[in-house]
Residue, then its C-alpha position, 0 to 999 in steps of 0.5 A: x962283669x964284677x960280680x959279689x954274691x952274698x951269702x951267710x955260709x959257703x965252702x967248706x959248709x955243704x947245704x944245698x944252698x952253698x953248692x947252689x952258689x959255689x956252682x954259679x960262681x965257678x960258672x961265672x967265673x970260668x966265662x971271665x966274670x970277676x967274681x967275689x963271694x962275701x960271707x961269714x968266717x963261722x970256723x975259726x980255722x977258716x982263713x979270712x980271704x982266699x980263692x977258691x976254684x977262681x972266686x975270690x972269698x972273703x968271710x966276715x969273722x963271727x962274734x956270735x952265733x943265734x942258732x943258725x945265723x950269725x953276727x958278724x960286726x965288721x960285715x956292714x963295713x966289707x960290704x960297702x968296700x965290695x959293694x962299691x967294687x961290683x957291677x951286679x949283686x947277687x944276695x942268697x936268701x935266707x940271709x939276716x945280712x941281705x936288706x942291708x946289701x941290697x939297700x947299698x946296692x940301691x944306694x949305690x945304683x947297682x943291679x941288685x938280683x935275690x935269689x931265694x932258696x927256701x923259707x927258714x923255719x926255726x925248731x920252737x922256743x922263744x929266741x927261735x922265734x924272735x929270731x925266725x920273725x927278724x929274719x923274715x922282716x930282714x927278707x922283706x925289706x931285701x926283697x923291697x929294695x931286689x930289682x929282680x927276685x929268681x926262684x928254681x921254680x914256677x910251682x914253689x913261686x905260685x906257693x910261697x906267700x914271700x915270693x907271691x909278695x914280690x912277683x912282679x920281679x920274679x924270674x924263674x930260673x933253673x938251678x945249677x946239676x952238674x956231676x964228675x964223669x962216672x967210671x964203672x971201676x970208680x962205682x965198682x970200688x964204691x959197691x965194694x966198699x959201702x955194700x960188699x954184701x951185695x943187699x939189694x935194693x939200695x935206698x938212697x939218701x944225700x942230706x944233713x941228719x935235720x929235723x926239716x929233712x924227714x928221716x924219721x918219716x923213712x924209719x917208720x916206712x922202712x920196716x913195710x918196705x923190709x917185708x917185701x925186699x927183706x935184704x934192703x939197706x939204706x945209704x945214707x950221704x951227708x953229715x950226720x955227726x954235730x949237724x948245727x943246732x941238730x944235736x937233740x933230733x939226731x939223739x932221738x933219731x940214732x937208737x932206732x938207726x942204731x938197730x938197722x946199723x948193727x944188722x948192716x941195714x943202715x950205713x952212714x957215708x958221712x959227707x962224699x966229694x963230688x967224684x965220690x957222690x957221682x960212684x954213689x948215685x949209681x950204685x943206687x937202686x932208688x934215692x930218697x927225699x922225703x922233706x917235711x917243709x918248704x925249707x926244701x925247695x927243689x933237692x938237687x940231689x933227685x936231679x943228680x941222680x937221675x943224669x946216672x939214671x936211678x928214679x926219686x921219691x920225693x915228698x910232695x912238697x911245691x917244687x920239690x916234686x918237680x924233677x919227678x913231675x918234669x921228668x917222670x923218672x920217679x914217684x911223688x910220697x905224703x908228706x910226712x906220711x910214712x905210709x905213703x913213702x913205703x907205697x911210692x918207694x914200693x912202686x918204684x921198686x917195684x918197676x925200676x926199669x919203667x922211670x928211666x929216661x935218658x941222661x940228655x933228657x935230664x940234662x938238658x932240662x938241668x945243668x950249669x951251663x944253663x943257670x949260668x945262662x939265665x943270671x947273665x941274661x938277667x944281670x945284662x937285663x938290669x944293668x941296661x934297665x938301669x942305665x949303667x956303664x959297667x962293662x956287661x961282657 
């Protein structure tokens, strides 16, 4: 199959949403799939076409930006040139750009799959809502125009009003964990490195310093947790510095971060490779995901987690609890609620042991492969229910 996958942000952008799609390509691609990812050139630096790990990119340049979208003049004209190439669509929502892919794709009579990842909930203001309420009707109108909408998870489908709006195209489809090979002298080399003081327990946390990600709720838990481990630390992974349309939450977050820092309770990692993520996990003692809003869908990173056998607490959020629920390696926290987080991440520490479960039992539940499985299947589905030619294999 010739595959396009749209979406408003790939590599080297990391979200959860960019690895999401940068896994399912590789996948696809590595069962001898053409695959071809359309996407904005939001860095100028960043060549207008490439191959990365076998997907052919090609990112539409950017005139400018409106908080986090961004306006892409030529797109209209590179999506009908790819659109016309391909023999299935896959569009990645949230996305300004998606209805009018998805209309070519009905146009044109290709099998048009939506996957949505999360809701976009712009900070307030005027433009940010303008923009929010552009971008929902833009939603809507891909989804109208979708053969098939897939979600991660039954639980965020059954509580998303879009997606409640759009089920009878549903398919619930697993996402895509994977992790390099874990070497004890790779993890040995990362304790050494990020906790050569040897504080225990470690909290863990893999994210982007943003509002809707709930740092401040483990701020204001840490302190409880402090009186009963008072060697704790917190590792934080991911970008934290110039984190878009972040600027004024991170200068209100880092004094009180700043004060765990400079007592060697708090450090930052900045964005870690695959192989460092995978040196990372286990050198954990619990990892963290206290999330505000459905901007987070599920948090890959719990699941990442546990195939090296460390146990989450996670907000209780429609499928973000469900890697706990599915797997009991962990415990479900209030949203927003730091009282709650502190009482969750106590309880784990608590009874580490008791929250492990195998890594096959993970794995077999979350992997790759298995994603991977379910578009094909669902892409064959729709090209058949279609009636096209295109070659399937």
């Amino acid at each position: 199959m010739r595959v396009l996958i749209v979406l408003t942000y790939y590599r080297p952008h990391t979200s959860g949403l960019t690895i999401y799609a940068e896994r399912l390509a590789r996948g696809l691609a590595a069962r001898g799939h053409q695959v071809t990812i359309l996407t904005s050139r939001y860095r100028r630096d960043l060549p207008t076409e490439e191959v990365l790990n076998g997907v052919r990119v090609v990112r539409a340049p950017v005139l400018f930006r409106i908080n986090k979208g961004v306006i892409m003049p030529t797109f209209g004209f590179l999506a009908w040139k790819l659109v016309r190439e391909a023999d299935v669509l896959s569009l990645h929502l949230p996305q300004f750009d998606a209805a009018g892919v998805a209309l070519r794709g009905r146009m044109l009579h290709k099998p048009t799959v939506l996957t949505y990842h999360c809701d976009l909930l712009l900070p307030a203001g005027p433009l940010n809502w303008l923009a929010n309420q552009t971008i929902h009707v833009m939603n809507e109108l891909a989804g109208r125009f979708a053969h098939r909408v897939v979600a991660y998870t039954q639980d965020f489908a059954d509580h998303s009003p879009y997606l409640q709006r759009h089920a009878e195209k549903l398919a619930i489809i697993p996402p895509p964990v994977e992790l390099p090979e874990r070497t004890p002298s790779g993890i040995a080399a990362f304790a050494k490195m990020h906790n050569p003081e040897h504080r225990h327990p470690v909290i863990g946390m893999a994210a982007r310093l943003a509002a809707e990600k709930g740092v401040e709720v483990l701020l204001d838990a840490f302190p409880r947790i402090l009186e009963r481990y008072p060697d704790a630390r917190i590792l934080f992974a991911g970008q934290y510095r110039d984190v878009l349309n972040e600027r004024a939450y991170a200068e209100r977050l880092m004094p009180h971060i700043a004060h765990y820092e400079q007592q060697g309770r708090w450090k930052f990692l900045d964005v870690l490779s695959p192989v460092q993520m995978a040196a990372f996990y286990p050198n954990l003692d619990v990892l963290v995901v206290p999330s505000l809003n459905s901007t987070e869908s599920f948090g890959l990173v719990q699941v990442e987690a546990m195939l090296c056998g460390v146990p989450c607490v996670a907000s209780d959020l429609p499928g973000v609890r469900q890697p706990i629920l599915q797997t009991g390696m962990g415990e479900i926290a209030p949203i927003g609620d730091a009282q709650g987080l502190a009482d969750a991440l106590l309880q784990v520490l608590d009874h580490r042991e008791s929250y492990i479960r195998p890594a096959e039992e993970i794995a077999a539940r979350f992997s790759t492969p298995r994603t991977v499985d379910g578009y094909e299947d669902l892409f064959r589905e729709e090209i058949a229910r279609l009636g096209g030619t295109q070659d399937a294999d």
